[in-house]
DOLUM-391201 format. One line per 8 residues: their letters; for each residue z, x, y of C-alpha. Coordinates in steps of 0.001 Angstrom, whole numbers, plus 500000, padded with zeros to 6 digits. Example, Ala and Ser with C-alpha at 12.3 -4.5 7.8 and 13.67 -1.06 7.14 Angstrom:
BEGIN
as	507800:512300:495500 ~ 507140:513670:498940
This chain:
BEGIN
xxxxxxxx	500000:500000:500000 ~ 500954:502506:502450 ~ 497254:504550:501834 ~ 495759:500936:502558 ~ 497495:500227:505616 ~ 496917:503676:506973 ~ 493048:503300:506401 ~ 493144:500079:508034
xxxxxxxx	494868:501414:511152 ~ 492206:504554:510940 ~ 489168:501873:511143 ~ 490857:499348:513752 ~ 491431:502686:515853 ~ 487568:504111:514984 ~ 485925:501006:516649 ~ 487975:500676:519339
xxxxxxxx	487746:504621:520041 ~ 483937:503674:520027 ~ 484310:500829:521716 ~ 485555:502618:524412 ~ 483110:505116:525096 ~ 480282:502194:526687 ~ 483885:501346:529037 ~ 483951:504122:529932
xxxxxxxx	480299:504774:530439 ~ 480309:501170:532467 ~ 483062:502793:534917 ~ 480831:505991:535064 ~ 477600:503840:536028 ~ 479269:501830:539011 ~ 480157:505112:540594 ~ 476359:505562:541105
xxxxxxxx	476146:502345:543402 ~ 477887:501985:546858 ~ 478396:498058:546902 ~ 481473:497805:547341 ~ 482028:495597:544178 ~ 481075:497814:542015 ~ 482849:500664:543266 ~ 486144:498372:543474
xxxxxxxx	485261:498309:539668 ~ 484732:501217:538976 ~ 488683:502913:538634 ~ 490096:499803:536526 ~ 487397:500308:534359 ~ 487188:504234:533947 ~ 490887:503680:533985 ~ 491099:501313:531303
xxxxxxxx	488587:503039:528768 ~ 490363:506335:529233 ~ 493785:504356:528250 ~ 491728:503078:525412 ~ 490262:506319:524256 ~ 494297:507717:524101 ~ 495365:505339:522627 ~ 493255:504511:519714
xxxxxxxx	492629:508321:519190 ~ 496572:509079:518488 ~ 496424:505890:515879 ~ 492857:507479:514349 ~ 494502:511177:513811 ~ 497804:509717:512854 ~ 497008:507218:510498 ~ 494355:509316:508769
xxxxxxxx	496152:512634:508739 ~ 499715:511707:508449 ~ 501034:512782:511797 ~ 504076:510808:512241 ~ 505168:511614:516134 ~ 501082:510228:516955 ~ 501831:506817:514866 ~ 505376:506705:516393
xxxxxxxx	503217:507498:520000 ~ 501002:504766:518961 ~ 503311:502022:517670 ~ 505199:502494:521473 ~ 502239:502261:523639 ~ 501138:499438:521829 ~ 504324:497678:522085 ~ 504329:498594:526001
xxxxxxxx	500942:496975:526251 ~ 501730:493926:524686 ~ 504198:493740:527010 ~ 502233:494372:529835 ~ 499293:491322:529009 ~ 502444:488994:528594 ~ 503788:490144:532042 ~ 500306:489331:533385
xxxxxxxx	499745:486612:532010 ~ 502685:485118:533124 ~ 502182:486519:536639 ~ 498833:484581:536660 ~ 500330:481169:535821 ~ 502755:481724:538394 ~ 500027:482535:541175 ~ 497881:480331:540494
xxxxxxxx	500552:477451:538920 ~ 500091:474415:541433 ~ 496331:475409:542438 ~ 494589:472984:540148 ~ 491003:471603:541681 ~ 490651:468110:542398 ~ 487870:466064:541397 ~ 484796:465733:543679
xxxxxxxx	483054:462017:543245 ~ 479600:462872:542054 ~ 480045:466223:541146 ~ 480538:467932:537221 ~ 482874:470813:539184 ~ 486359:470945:540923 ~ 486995:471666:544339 ~ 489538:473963:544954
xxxxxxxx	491384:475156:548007 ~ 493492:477745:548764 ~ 496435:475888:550516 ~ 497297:474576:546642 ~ 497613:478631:545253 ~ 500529:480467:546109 ~ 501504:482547:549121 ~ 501173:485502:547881
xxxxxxxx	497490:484747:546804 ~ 496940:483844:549877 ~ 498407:486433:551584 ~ 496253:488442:549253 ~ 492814:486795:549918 ~ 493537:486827:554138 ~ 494398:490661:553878 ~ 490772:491183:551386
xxxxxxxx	488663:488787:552883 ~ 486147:491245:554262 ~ 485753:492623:550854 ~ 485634:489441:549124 ~ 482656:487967:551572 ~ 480888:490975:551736 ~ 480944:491335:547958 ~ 479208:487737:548113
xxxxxxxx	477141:487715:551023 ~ 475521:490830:549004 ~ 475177:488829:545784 ~ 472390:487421:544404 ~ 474475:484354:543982 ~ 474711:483565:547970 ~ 470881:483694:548161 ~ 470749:480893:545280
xxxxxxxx	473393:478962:546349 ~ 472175:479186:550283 ~ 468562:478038:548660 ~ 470219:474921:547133 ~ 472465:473989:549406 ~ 469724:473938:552097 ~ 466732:472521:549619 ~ 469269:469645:548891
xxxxxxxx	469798:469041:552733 ~ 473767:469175:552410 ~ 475049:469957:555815 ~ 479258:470763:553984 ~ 479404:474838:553729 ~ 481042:476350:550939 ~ 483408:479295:550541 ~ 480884:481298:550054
xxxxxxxx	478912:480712:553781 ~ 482223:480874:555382 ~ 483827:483506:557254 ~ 487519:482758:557193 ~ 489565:482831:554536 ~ 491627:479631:554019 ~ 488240:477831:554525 ~ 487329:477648:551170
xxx	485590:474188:550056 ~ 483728:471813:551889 ~ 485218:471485:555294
């Protein structure tokens, strides 16, 4: 049983080592643009591929050669990251907790507006809000939805045509 388990650990950690080589490569990509997206993208994901790479390369070279201290290192990073996704999770429901959309007559999508989210979120969004429209603005998205909203004569702008922050939705 123990052989088993130890090859089992040695594969999980093989494709994830693998998988974390196109991460890592995504993070390495962005750096070559200068949107401002991207390049906000870039460090989480170099970041998190890196972490990746560690991690699952201590399980790989402890479970298949028997180096106890690198399962041991393993076991208590993993632990600290499944800690870490419940903390974050449970940060999102509390940010985002009474900011449910309400329903729009006529339409298959929820409005949502920003007074409903918490204050820190919105504390958040007012201090990034340059980032966050010009991260739109330059999207492909804004052309279609700018197309659309003007081939469908609707005179109500969207959060993504306006340039304050607590004005998302229709005004």
């Amino acid at each position: 049983m123990y052989r088993f388990s130890n090859t089992v650990i040695g594969f999980l950690n093989l494709f994830t080592l693998l998988a974390s080589i196109p991460i890592i490569g995504g993070g390495l990509w962005l750096a070559r643009s200068s949107a401002t997206c991207e390049t906000f993208l870039q460090t989480p994901l170099l970041v998190i591929g890196f972490v990746i790479l560690i991690i699952s390369l201590a399980g790989f070279i402890g479970a298949c050669f028997h180096v106890a201290w690198a399962l041991w290192f393993y076991l208590f990073v993993m632990l600290l990251l499944i800690g870490a996704l419940l903390g974050l999770t449970m940060f999102g429901f509390v940010v985002t907790g009474g900011g449910g959309g309400a329903e729009v007559a006529g339409r298959v999508y929820r409005e949502y507006r920003l007074e409903r989210y918490s204050a820190w979120l919105r504390n958040w969004e007012a201090r990034n809000w340059e980032t966050i429209r010009s991260c739109v603005v330059g999207s492909k998205a804004y052309i279609f939805f700018q197309k659309r909203q003007s081939s469908n004569n609707k005179k109500k702008k969207h959060f993504y045509c306006n340039n304050n922050p607590s004005g998302t939705g229709p005004k």
